[in-house]
ZALUM-193464 format. One record per residue: residue number from 0; z, y, x of N, C-alpha, C, O in turn. Coordinates in steps of 0.05 Angstrom, whole numbers, plus 5000, padded with zeros to 4 digits. Each point is the difference from the previous one (the first is absolute). Layout:
// ZALUM-193464
[NUM, [Z, Y, X], [Z, Y, X], [Z, Y, X], [Z, Y, X]]
...
//
This chain:
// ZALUM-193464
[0, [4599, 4730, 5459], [4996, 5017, 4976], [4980, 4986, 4981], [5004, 5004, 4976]]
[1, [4975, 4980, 5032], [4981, 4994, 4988], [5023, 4970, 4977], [5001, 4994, 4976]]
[2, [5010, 4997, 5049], [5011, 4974, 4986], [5022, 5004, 4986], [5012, 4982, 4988]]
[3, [4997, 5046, 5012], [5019, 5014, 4966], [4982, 5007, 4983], [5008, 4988, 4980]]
[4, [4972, 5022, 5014], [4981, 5007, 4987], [4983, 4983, 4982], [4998, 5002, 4976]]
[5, [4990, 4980, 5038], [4992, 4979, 4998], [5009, 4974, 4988], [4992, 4981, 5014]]
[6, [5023, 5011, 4962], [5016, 4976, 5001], [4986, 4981, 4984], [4977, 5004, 4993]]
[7, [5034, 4978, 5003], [4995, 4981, 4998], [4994, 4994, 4969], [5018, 5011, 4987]]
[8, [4965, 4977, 4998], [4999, 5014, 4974], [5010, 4975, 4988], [4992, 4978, 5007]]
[9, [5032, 5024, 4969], [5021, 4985, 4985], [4983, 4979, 4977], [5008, 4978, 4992]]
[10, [4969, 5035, 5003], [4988, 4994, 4976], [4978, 4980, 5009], [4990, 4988, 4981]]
[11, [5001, 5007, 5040], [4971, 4985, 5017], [4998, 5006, 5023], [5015, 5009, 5017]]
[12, [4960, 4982, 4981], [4992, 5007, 5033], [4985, 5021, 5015], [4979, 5010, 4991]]
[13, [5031, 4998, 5032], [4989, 5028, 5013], [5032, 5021, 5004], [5023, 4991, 4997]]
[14, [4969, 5034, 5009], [5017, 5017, 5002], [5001, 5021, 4983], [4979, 5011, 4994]]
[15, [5044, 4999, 4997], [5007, 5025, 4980], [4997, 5023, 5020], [4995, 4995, 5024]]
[16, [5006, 5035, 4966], [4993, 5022, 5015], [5034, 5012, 4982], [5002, 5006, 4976]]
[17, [5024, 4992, 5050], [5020, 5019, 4984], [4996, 5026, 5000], [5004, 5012, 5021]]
[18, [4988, 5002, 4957], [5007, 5030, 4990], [5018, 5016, 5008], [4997, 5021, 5012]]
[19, [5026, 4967, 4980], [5028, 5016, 4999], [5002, 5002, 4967], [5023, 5006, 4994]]
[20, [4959, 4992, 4984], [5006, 5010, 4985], [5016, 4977, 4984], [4996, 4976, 5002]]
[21, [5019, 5036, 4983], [5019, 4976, 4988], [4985, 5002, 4970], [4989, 5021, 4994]]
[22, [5011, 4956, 4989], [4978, 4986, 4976], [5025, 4991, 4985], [5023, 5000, 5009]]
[23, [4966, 4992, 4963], [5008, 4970, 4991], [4980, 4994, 4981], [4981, 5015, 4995]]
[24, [5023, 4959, 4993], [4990, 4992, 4980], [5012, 5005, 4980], [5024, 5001, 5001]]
[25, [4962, 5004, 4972], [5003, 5004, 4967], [5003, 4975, 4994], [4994, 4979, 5010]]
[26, [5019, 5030, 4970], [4992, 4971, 4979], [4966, 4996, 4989], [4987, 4980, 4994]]
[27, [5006, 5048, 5006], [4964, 5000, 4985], [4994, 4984, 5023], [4984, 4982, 4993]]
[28, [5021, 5015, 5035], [4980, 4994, 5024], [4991, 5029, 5015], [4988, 5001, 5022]]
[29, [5019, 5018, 4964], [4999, 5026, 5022], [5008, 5010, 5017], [5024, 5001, 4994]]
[30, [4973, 5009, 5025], [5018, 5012, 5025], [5016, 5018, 4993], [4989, 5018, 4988]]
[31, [5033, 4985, 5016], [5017, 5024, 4994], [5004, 5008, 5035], [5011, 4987, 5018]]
[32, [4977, 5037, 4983], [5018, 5022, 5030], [5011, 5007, 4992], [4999, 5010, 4977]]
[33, [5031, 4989, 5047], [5019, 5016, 5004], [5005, 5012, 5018], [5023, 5008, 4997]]
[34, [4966, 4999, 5026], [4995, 5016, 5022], [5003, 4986, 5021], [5003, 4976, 5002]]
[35, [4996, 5043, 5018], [4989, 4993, 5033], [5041, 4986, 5006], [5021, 5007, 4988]]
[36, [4974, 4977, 5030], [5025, 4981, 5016], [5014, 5014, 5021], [5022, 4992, 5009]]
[37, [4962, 5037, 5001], [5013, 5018, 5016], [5019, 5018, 4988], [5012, 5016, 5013]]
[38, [4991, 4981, 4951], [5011, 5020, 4997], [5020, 4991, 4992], [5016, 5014, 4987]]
[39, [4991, 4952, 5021], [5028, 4994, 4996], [5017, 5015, 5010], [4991, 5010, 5020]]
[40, [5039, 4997, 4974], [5021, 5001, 5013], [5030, 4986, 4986], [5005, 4987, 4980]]
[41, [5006, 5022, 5035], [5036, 4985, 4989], [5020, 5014, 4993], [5013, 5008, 5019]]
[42, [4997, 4998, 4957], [5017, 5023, 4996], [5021, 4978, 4984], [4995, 4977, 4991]]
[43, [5027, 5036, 5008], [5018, 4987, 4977], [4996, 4979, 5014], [4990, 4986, 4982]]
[44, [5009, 5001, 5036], [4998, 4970, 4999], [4986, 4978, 4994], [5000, 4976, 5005]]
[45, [4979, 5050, 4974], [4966, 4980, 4993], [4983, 5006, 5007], [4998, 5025, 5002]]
[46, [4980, 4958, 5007], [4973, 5007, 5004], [4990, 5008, 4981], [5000, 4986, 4980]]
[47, [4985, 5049, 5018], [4979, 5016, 4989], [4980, 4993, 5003], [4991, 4991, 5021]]
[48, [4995, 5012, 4956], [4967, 5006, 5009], [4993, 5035, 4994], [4992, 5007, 4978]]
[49, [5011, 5006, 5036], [4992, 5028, 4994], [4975, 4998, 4977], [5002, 5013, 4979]]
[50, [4982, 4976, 5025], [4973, 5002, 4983], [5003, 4986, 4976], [4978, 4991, 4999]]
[51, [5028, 5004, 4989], [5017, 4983, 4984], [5017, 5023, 4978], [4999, 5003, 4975]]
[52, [5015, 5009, 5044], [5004, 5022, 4981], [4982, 5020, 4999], [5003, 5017, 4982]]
[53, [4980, 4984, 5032], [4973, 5028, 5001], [4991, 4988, 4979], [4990, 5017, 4985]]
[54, [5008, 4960, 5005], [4977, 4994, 4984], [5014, 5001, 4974], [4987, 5003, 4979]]
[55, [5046, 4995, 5022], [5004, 4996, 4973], [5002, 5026, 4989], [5003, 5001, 4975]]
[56, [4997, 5026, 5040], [4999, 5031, 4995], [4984, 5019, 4994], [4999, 5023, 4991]]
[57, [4982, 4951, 5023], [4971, 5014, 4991], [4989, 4998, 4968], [4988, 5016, 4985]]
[58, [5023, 4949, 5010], [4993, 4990, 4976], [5017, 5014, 4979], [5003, 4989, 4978]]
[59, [5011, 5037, 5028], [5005, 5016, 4976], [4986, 5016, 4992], [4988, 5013, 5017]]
[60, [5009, 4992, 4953], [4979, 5014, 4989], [4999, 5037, 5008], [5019, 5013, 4992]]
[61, [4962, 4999, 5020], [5002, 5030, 5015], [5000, 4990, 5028], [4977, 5002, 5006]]
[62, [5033, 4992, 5008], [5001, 4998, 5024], [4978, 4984, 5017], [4989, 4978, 4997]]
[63, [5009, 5042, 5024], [4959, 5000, 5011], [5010, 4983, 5029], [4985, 4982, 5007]]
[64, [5046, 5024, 5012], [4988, 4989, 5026], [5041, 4997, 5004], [5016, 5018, 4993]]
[65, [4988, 4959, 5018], [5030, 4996, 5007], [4997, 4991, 5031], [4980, 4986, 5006]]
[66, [5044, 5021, 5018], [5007, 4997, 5013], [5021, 4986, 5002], [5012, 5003, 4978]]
[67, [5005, 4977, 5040], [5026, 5001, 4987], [5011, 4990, 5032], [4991, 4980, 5011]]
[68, [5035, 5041, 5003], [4999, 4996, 5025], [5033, 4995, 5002], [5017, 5003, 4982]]
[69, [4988, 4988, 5050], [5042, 5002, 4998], [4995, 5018, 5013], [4978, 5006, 5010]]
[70, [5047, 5006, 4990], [5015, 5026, 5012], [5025, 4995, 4997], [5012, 4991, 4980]]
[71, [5001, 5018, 5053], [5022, 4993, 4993], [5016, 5035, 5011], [4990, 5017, 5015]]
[72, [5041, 4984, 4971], [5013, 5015, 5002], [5012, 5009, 5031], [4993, 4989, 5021]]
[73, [5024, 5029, 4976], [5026, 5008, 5016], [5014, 4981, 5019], [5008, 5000, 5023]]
[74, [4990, 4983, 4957], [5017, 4974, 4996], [4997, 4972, 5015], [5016, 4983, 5008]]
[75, [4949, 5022, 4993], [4983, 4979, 4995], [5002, 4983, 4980], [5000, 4975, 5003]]
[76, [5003, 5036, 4975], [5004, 4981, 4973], [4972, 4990, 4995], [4986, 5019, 5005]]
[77, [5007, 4969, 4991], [4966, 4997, 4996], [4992, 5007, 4960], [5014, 4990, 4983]]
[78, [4968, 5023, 5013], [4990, 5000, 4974], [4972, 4996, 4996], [4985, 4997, 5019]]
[79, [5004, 5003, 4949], [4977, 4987, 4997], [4994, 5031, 4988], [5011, 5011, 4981]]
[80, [4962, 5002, 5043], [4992, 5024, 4975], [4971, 4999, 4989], [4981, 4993, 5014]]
[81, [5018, 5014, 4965], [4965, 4993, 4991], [4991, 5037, 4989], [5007, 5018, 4984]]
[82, [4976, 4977, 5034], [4975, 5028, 4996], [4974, 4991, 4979], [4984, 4982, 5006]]
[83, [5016, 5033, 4971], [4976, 4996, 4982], [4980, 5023, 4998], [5006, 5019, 5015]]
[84, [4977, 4985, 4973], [4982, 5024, 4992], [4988, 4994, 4977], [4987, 4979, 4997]]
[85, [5016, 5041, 4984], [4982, 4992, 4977], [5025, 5019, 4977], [5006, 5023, 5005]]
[86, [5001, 4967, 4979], [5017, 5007, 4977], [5021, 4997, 5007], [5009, 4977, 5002]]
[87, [5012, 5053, 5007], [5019, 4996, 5005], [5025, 4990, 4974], [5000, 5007, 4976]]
[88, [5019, 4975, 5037], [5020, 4982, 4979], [5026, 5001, 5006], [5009, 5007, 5022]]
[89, [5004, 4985, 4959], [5033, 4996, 5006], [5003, 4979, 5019], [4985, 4981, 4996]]
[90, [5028, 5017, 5021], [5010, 4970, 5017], [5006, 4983, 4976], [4984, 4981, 4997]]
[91, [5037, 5022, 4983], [5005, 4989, 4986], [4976, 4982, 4980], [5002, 4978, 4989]]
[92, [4981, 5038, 5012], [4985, 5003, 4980], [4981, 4966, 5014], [4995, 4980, 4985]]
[93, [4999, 5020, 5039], [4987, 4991, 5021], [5020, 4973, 5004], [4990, 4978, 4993]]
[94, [5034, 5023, 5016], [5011, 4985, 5005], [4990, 4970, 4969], [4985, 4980, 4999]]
[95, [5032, 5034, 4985], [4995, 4986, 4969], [4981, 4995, 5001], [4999, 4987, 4979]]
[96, [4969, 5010, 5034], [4984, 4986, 4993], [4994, 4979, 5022], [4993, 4977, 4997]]
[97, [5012, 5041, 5030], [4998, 4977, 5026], [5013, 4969, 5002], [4993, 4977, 5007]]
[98, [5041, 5045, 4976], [5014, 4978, 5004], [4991, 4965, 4983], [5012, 4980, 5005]]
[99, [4968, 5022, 4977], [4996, 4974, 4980], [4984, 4985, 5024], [5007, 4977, 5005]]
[100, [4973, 5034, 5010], [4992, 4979, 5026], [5013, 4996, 5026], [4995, 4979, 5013]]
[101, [5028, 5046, 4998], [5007, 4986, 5027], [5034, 5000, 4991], [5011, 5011, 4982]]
[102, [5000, 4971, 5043], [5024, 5005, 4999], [5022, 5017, 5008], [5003, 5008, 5023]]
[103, [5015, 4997, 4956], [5029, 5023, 5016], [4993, 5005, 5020], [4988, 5021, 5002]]
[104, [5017, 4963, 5023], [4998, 5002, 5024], [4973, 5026, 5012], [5008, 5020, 5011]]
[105, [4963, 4975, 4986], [4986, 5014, 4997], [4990, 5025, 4982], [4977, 5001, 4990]]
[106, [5037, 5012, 5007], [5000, 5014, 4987], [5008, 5031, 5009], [5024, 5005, 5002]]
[107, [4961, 5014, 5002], [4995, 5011, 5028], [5028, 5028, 4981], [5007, 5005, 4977]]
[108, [5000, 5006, 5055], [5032, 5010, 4984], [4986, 5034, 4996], [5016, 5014, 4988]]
[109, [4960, 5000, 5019], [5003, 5029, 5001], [4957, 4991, 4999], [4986, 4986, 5015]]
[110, [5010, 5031, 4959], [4966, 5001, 4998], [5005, 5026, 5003], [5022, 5011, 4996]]
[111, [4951, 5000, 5015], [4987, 5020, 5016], [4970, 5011, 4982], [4978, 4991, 5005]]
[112, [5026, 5027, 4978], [4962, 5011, 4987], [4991, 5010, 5016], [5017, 5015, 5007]]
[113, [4962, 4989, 5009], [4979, 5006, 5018], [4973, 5014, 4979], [4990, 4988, 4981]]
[114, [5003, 5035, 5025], [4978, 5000, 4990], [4970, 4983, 5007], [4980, 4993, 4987]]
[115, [5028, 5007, 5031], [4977, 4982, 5016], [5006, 4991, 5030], [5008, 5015, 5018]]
[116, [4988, 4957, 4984], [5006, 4982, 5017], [4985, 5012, 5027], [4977, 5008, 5003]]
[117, [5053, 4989, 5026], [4988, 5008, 5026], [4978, 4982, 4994], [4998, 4985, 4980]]
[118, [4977, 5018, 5046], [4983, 4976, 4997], [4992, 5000, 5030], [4995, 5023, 5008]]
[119, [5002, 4955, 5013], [4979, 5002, 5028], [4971, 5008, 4996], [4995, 5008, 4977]]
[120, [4985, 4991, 5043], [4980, 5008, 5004], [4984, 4974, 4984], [4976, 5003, 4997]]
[121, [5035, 4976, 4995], [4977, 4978, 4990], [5005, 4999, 4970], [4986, 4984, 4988]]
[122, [5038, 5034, 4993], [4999, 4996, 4979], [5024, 4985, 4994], [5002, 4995, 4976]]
[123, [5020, 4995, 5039], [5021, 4980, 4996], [5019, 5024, 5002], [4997, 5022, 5010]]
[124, [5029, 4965, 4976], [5027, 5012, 4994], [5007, 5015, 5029], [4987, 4990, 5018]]
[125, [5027, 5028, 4989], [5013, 4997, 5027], [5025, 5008, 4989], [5012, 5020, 4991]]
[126, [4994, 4945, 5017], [5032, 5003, 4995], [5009, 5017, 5022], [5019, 5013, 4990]]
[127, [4978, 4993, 5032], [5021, 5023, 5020], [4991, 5031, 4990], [5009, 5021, 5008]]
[128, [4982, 4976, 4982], [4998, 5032, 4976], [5013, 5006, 4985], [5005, 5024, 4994]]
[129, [5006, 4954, 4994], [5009, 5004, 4974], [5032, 5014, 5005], [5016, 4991, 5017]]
[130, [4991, 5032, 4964], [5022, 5018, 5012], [5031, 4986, 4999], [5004, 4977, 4991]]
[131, [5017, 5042, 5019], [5028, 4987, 5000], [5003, 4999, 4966], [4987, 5010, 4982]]
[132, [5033, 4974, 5018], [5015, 5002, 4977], [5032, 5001, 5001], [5014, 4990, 5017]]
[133, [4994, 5025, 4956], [5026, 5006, 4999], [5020, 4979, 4998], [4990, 4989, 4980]]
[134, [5022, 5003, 5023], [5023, 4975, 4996], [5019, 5007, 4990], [5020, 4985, 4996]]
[135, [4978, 5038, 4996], [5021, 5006, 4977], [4991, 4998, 4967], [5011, 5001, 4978]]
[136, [4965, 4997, 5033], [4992, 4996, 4966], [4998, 4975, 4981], [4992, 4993, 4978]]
[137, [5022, 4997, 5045], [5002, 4955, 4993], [5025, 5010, 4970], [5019, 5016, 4997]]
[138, [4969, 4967, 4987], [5018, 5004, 4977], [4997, 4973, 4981], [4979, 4992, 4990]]
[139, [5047, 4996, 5006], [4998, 4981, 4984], [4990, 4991, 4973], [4994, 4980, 4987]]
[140, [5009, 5060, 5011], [5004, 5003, 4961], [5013, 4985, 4983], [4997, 4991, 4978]]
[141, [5018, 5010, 5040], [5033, 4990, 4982], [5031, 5014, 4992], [5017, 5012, 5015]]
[142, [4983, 4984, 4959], [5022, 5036, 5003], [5028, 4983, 5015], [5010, 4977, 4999]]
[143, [4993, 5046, 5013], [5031, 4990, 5026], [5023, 4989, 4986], [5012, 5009, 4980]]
[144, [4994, 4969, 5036], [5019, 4989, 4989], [5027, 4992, 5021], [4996, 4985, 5020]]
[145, [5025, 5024, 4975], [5018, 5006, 5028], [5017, 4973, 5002], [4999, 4986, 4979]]
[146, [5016, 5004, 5041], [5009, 4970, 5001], [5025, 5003, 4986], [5014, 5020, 4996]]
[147, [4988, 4955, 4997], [5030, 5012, 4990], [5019, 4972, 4995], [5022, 5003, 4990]]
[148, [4970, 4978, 5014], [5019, 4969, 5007], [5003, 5012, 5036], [4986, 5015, 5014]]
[149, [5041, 4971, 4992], [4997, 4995, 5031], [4975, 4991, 5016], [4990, 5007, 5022]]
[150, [5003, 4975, 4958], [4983, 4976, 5024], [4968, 5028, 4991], [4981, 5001, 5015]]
[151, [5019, 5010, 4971], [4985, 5021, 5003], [5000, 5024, 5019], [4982, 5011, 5011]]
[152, [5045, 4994, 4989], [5000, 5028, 5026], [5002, 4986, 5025], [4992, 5010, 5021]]
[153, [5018, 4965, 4978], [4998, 4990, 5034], [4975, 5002, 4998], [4994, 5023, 5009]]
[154, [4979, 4962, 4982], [4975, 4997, 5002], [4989, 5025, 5010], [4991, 5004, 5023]]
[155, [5011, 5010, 4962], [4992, 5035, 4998], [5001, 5003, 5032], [4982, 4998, 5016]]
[156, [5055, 5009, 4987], [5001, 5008, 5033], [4984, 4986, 5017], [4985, 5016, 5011]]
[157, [5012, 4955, 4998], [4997, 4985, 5019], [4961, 5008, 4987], [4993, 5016, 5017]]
[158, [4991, 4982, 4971], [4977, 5004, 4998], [5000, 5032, 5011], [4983, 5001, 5017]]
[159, [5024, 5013, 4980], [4996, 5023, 5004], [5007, 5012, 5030], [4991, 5020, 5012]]
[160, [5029, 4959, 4998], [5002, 5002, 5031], [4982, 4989, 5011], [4986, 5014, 5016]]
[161, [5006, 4959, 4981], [4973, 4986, 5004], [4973, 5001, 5001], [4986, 4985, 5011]]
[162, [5006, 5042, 4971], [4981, 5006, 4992], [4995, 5035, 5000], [4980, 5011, 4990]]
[163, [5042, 5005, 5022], [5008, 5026, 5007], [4987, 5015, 4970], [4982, 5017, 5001]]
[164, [5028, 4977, 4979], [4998, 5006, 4976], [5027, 5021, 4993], [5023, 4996, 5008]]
[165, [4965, 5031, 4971], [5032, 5014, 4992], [5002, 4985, 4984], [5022, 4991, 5006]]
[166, [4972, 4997, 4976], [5006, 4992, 4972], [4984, 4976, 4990], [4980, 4993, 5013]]
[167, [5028, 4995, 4965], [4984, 4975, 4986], [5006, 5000, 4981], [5023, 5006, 4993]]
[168, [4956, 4987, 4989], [5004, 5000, 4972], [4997, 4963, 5001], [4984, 4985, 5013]]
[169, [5036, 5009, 4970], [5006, 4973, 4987], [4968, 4988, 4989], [4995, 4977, 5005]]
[170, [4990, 5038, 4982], [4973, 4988, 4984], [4980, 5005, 5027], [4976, 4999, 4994]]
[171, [5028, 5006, 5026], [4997, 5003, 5014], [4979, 4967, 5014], [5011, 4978, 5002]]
[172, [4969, 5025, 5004], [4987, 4963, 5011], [5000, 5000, 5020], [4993, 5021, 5011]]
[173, [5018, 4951, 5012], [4995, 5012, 5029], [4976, 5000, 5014], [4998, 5006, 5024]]
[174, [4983, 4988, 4961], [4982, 5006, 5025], [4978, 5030, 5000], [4986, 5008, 5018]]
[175, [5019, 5009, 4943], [4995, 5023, 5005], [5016, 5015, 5006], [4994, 5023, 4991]]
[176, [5031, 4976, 5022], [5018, 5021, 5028], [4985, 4993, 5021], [4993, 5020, 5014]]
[177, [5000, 4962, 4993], [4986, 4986, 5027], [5019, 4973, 5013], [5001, 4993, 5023]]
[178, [5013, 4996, 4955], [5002, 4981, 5010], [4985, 4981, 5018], [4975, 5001, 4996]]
[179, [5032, 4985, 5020], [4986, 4971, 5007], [5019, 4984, 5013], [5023, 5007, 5006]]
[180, [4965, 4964, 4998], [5018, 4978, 5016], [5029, 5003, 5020], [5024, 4994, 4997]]
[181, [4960, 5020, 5025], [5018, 5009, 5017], [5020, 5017, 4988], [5023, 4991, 5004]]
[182, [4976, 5029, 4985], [5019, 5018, 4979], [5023, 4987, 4989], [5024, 5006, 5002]]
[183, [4964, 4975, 4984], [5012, 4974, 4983], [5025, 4987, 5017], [5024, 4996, 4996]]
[184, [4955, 4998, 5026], [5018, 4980, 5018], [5026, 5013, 5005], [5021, 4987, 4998]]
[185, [4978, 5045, 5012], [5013, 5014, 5006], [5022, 5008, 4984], [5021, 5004, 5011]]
[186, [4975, 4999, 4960], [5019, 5005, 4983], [5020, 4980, 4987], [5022, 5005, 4991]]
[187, [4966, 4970, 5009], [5009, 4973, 5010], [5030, 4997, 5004], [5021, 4997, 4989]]
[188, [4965, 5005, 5038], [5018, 5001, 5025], [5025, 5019, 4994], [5023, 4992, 5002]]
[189, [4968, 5042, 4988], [5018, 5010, 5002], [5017, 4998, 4971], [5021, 5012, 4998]]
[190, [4970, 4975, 4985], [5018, 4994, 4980], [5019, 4971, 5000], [5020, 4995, 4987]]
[191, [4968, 4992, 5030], [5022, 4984, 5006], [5026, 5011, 5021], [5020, 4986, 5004]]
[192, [4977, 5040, 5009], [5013, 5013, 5010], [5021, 5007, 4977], [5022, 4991, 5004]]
[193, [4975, 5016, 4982], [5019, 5024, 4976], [5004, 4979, 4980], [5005, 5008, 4977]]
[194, [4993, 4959, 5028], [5005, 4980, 4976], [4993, 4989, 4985], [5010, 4986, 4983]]
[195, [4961, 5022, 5022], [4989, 4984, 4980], [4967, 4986, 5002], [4980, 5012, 5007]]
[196, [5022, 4970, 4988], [4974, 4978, 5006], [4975, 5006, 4977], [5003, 5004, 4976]]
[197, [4975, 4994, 5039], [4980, 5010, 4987], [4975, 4988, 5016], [4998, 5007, 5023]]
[198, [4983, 4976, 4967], [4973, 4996, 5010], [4981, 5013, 4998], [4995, 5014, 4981]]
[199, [4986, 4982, 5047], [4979, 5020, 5000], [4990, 5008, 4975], [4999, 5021, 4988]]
[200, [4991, 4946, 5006], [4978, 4990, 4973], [5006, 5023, 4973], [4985, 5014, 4986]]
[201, [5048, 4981, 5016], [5009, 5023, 4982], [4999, 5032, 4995], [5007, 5011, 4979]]
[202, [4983, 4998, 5042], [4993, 5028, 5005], [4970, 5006, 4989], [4991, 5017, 4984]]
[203, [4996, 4957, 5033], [4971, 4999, 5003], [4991, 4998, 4964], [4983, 5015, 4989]]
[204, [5029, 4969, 5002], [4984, 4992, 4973], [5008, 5016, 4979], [4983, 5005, 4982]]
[205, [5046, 5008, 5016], [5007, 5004, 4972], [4984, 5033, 5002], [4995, 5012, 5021]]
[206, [5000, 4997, 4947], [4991, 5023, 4999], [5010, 5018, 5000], [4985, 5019, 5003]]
[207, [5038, 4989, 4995], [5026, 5022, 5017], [5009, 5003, 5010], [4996, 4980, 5014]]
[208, [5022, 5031, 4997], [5019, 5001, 5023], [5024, 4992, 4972], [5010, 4980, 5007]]
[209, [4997, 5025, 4975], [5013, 4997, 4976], [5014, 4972, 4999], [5023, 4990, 5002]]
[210, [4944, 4998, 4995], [5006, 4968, 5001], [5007, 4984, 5031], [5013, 4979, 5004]]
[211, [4977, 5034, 5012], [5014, 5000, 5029], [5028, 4994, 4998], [5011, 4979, 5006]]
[212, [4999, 5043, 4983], [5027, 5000, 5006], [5018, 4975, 4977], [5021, 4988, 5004]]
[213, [4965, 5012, 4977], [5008, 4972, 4984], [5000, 4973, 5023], [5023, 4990, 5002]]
[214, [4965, 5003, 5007], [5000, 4974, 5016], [5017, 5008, 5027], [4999, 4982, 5016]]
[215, [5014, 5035, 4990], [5017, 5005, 5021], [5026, 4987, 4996], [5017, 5011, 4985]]
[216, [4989, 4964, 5028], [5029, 4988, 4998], [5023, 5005, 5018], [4996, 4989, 5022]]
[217, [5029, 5026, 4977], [5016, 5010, 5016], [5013, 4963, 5012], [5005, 4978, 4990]]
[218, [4996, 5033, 5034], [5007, 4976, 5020], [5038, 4998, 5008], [5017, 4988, 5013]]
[219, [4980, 5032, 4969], [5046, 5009, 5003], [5005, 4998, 4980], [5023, 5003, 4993]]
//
C-alpha cells in the first residue's frame, strides 16, 4: 500500500504522495481540480469523471451544492442523475450552460432540486442519502418526431426491442434514452438481421436516431 501511494516523482528526485485527486495544468500555470479518481465510472462506453460534472453545476450562477450520482433502472439501463441545492432551474435551462464545458456524453439525463443537501456527521455530501429518482422524467425536449422512411421504422422496432422501449422519437439522441456500447453492439447485430448494415461508430456519434437511420445501408 505504501509502494501505491508513494511513487515515484516524474518531475525529480524523491517521492510524490498520490491523492486520488485528479489536477491539471492552465495555461496561466494554475492548477485546475477536477475531482477525486474514485468518482470515475463508465457509462456509454466512456470514462466519467463524476466530479467534473459536480463542478461544472455548481459553477452555475444560484446554485450552492451539486451531487451527481448513476442510477440505474428496471432495466439496468444506467443514467447520469445530478442533485443540486440553491436556485431551483429548468434542466434545460442547466443543461445550455453545462453543456459549453463538458461533453454530450456527460451530460447527466434527470436533475434533482433538493432544498438542502443529505450531509454525514463530518460535513460531506452523503451520497447514499440522496433520494430515488423518477425515470420517467428523462426528457429530451424535443417535440416528437415519428419514423417514417423504412430504414427509420426498422430502427425504431429493433431499438425499442433492445432497449424495452414503447416508443422513440426520431430527434431522439442515443445516449439520452440510455444508450451505450453494448446496446449498440446489440442493435448492430440485430439490424443486420432485418438487412441492413450499420456501424457501431454510427449510432455512437451521430446526434439522432434520425441521422442514424440515414447511414443504414440495406444489404438486399
Amino acid at each position: 500500500l505504501t509502494a501505491e501511494k508513494f511513487i515515484d516523482n516524474p518531475f525529480g528526485e524523491g517521492k510524490l504522495y498520490k491523492t486520488g485527486d485528479l489536477a491539471y495544468w492552465q495555461d496561466d500555470g494554475n492548477i485546475g481540480f477536477i475531482g477525486r479518481n474514485d468518482f470515475q465510472v463508465k457509462i456509454h462506453g466512456q470514462r466519467i469523471e463524476l466530479g467534473e460534472i459536480e463542478n461544472a453545476i455548481t459553477s452555475v450562477d444560484g446554485v450552492i451544492q451539486s451531487a451527481v450520482v448513476v442510477r440505474k433502472d428496471d432495466n439496468n439501463g444506467q443514467y447520469i442523475c445530478a442533485f443540486y441545492s440553491g436556485e431551483e432551474k429548468s434542466p434545460q435551462e442547466i443543461k445550455a450552460i453545462i453543456s459549453e464545458k463538458l461533453p454530450k456524453y456527460m451530460l447527466p439525463n434527470i436533475f434533482c432540486h433538493l432544498d438542502e443537501m443529505p450531509l454525514t456527521s463530518s460535513g460531506k455530501i452523503s451520497r447514499g442519502s440522496l433520494p430515488e429518482v423518477d425515470f420517467t422524467s428523462i426528457s429530451t425536449e424535443a417535440e416528437y418526431v415519428a419514423p417514417e422512411t423504412e430504414a427509420e421504422k426498422i430502427l425504431t422496432e429493433v431499438i425499442c426491442e433492445v432497449m424495452k422501449a414503447d416508443s422513440i422519437n426520431m430527434l431522439d439522441n442515443f445516449f439520452n434514452i440510455g444508450g451505450d456500447s453494448i446496446k449498440a453492439i446489440y442493435i448492430v447485430s440485430e439490424l443486420e438481421e432485418a438487412g441492413y448494415q450499420l456501424h457501431v461508430s454510427d449510432i455512437m456519434q451521430n446526434e439522432t436516431l434520425a441521422d442514424v437511420a440515414k447511414d443504414m445501408i440495406p444489404t438486399s
